[in-house]
Every structure is written in C-alpha cells, then in structure tokens.
N, CA, C and O of each residue as an XYZ file, in Angstrom:
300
protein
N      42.225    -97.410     27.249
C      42.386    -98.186     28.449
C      43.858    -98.485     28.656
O      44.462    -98.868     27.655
N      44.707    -98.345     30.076
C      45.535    -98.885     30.221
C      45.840   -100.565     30.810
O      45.124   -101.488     31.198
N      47.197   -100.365     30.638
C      47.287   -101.827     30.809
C      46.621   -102.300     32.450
O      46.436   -103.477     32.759
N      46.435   -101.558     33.031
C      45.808   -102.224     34.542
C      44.311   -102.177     33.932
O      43.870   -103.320     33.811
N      43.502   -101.279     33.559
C      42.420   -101.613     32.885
C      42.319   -102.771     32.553
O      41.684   -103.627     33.169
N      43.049   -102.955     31.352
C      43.079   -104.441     30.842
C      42.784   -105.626     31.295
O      42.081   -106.551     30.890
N      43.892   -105.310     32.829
C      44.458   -106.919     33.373
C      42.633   -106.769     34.226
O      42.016   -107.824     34.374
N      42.003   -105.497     34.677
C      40.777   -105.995     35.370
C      39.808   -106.394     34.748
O      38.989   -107.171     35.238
N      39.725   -105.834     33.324
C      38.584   -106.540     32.242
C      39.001   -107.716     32.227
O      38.280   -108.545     32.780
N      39.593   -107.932     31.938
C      40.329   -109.982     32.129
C      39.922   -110.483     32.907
O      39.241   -111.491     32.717
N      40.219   -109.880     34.394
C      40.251   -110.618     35.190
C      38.463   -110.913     35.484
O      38.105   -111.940     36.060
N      37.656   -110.071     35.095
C      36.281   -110.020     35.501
C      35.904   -110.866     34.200
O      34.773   -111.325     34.363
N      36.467   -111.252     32.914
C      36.026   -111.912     32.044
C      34.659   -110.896     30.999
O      33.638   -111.255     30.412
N      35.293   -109.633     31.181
C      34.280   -108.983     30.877
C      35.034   -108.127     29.089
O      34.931   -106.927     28.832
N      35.679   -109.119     28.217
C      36.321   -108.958     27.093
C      36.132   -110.184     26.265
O      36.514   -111.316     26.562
N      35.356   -109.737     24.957
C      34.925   -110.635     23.935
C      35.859   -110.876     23.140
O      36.235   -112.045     23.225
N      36.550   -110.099     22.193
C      37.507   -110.262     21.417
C      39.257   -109.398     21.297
O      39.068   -108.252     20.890
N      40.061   -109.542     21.426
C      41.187   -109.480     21.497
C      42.099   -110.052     19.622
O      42.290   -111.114     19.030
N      42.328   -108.888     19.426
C      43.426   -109.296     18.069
C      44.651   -108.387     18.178
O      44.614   -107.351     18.842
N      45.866   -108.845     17.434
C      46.968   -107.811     17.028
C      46.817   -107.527     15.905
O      46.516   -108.409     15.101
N      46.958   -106.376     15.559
C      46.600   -105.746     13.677
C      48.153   -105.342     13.570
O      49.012   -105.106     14.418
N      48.148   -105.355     12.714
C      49.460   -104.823     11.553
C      49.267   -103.578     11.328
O      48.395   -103.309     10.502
N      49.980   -102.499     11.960
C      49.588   -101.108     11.671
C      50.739   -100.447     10.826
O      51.866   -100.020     11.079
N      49.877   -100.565      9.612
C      50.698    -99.773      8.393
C      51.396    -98.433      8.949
O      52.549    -98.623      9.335
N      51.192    -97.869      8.997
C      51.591    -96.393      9.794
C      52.790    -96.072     10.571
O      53.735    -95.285     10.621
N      52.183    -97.250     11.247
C      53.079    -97.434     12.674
C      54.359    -97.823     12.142
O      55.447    -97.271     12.311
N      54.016    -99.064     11.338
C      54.540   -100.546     10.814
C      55.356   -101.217     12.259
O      56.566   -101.300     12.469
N      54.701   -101.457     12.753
C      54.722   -102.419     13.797
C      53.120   -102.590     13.708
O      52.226   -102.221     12.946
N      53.248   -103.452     15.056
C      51.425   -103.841     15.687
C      50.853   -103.278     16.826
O      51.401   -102.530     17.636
N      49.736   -103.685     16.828
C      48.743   -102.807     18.041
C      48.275   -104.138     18.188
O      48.445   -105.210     17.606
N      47.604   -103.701     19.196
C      46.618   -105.011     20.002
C      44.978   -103.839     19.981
O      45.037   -102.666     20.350
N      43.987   -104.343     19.602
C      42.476   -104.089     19.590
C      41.946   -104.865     20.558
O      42.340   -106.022     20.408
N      41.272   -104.750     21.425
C      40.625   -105.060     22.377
C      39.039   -104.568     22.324
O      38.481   -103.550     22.736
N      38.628   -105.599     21.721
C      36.846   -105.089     21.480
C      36.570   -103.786     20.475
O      35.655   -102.967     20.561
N      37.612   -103.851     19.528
C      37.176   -102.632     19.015
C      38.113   -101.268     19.593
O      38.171   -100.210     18.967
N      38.654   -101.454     20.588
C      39.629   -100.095     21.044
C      41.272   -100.424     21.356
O      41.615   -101.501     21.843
N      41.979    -99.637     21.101
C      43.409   -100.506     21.121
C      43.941    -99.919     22.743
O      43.165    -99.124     23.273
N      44.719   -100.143     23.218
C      45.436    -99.871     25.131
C      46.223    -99.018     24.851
O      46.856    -99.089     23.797
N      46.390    -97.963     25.751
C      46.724    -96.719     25.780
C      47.992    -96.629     26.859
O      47.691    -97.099     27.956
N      49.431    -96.085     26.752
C      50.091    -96.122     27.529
C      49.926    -94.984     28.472
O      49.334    -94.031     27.965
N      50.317    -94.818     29.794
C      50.524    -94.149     30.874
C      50.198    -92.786     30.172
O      49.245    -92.208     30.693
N      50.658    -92.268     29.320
C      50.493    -90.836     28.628
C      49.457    -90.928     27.558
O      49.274    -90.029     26.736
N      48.826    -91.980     27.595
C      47.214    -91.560     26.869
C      47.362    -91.896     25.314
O      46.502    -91.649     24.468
N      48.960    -92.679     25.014
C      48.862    -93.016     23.692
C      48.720    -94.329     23.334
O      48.800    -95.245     24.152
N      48.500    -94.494     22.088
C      48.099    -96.055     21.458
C      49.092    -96.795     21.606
O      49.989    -96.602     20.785
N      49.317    -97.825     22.593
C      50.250    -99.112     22.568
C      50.682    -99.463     21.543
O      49.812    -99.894     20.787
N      51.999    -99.475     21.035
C      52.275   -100.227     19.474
C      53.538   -101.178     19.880
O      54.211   -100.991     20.894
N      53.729   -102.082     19.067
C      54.784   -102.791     19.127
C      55.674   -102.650     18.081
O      55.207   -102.059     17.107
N      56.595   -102.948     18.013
C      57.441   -103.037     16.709
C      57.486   -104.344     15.479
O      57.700   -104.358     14.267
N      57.117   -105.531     16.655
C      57.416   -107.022     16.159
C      56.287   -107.801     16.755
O      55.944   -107.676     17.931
N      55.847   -108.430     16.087
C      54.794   -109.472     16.108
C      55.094   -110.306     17.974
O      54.240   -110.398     18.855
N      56.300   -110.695     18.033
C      57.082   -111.116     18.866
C      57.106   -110.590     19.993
O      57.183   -111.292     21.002
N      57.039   -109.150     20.053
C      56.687   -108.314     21.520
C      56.013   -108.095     21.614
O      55.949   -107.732     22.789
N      54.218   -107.848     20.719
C      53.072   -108.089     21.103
C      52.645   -109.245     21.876
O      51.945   -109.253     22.888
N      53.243   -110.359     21.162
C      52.571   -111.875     21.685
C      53.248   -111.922     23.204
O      52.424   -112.234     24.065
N      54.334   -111.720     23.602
C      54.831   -111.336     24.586
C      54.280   -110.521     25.371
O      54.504   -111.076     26.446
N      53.823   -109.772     25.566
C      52.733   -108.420     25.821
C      51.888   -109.524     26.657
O      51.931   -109.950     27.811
N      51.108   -109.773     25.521
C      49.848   -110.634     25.693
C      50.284   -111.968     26.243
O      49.198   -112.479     26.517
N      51.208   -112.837     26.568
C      50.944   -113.542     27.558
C      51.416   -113.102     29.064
O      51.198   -113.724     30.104
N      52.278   -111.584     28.873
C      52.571   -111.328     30.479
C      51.194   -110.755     31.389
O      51.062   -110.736     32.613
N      50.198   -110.284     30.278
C      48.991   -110.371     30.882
C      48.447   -110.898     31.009
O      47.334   -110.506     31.358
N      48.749   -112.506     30.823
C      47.822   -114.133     30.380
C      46.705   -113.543     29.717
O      45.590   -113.777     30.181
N      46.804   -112.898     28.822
C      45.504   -113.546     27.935
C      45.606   -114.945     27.005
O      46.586   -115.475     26.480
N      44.417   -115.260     27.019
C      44.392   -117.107     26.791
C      44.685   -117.029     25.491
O      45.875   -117.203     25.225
N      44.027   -116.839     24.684
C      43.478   -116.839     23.557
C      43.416   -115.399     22.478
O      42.633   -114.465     22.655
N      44.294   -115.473     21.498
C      44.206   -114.302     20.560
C      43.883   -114.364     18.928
O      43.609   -115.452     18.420
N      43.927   -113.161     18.137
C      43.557   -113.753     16.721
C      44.704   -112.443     16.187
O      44.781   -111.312     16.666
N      45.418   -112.952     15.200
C      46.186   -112.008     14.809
C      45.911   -111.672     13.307
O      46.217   -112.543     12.493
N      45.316   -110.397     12.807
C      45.085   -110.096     11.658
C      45.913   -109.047     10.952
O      45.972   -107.843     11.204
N      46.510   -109.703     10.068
C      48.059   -108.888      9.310
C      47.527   -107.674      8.060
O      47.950   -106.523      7.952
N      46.367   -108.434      7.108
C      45.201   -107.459      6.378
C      44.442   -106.589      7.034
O      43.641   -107.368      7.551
N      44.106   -105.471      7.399
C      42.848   -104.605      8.348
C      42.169   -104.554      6.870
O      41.009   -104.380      7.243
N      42.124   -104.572      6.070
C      41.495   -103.836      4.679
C      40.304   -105.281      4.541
O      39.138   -105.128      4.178
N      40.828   -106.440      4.863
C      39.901   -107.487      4.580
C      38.825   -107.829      5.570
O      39.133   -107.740      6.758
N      37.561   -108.222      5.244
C      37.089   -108.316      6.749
C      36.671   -109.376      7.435
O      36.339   -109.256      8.614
C-alpha cells in the first residue's frame, strides 16, 4: 500500500494496528500496518533510517496512536 492508501484507510478508520519494527537488515525501521508494511511510489518497502523519521512519518499522516517494537523475534 502506498502512502495515499494509507491516509484513506485512516481516514475510513478501517486500520487495527499500526507499529514501527526495527529492521535488522535494513537497520533502520519500517512501519507494519496490520501485518503489511507501505510501499513507496516504485512498489518498495518504506524504511526509515531513525526511529525519529518514522515517528515523523507517522504524525504527518496523523496517525493517533502507535506501538513501537525494537525485538521482532519476541512476541
């Protein structure tokens, strides 16, 4: 999903859970959205570098409310 996706699942209230994970790989973060992470303009996985430009991310789309999980291995 892209970010206009996003802002219309929001806006319809039709999104249960929202987290930023810690992506080893990446080593920055992603944002998960129900289980699927947001996809940029070219069809790839949104990543951030810093905790700091995710959360940023996420309030220029006002989302209210987030959960940020730094472990993926724990559940």
């Amino acid at each position: 999903m892209t970010e206009r996706e996003l802002k219309r699942l929001l806006n319809a209230n039709a999104i249960k859970r929202i987290q930023l994970h810690y992506a080893v790989m990446a080593q920055g973060y992603m944002i998960i959205v129900d289980g699927n992470p947001p996809e940029t303009s070219k069809r790839e996985t949104r990543e951030f570098k810093t905790l700091d430009t995710a959360a940023k991310f996420m309030f220029k789309i006002r989302v209210p409310d987030f959960a940020v999980k730094l472990n993926t291995n724990a559940s």
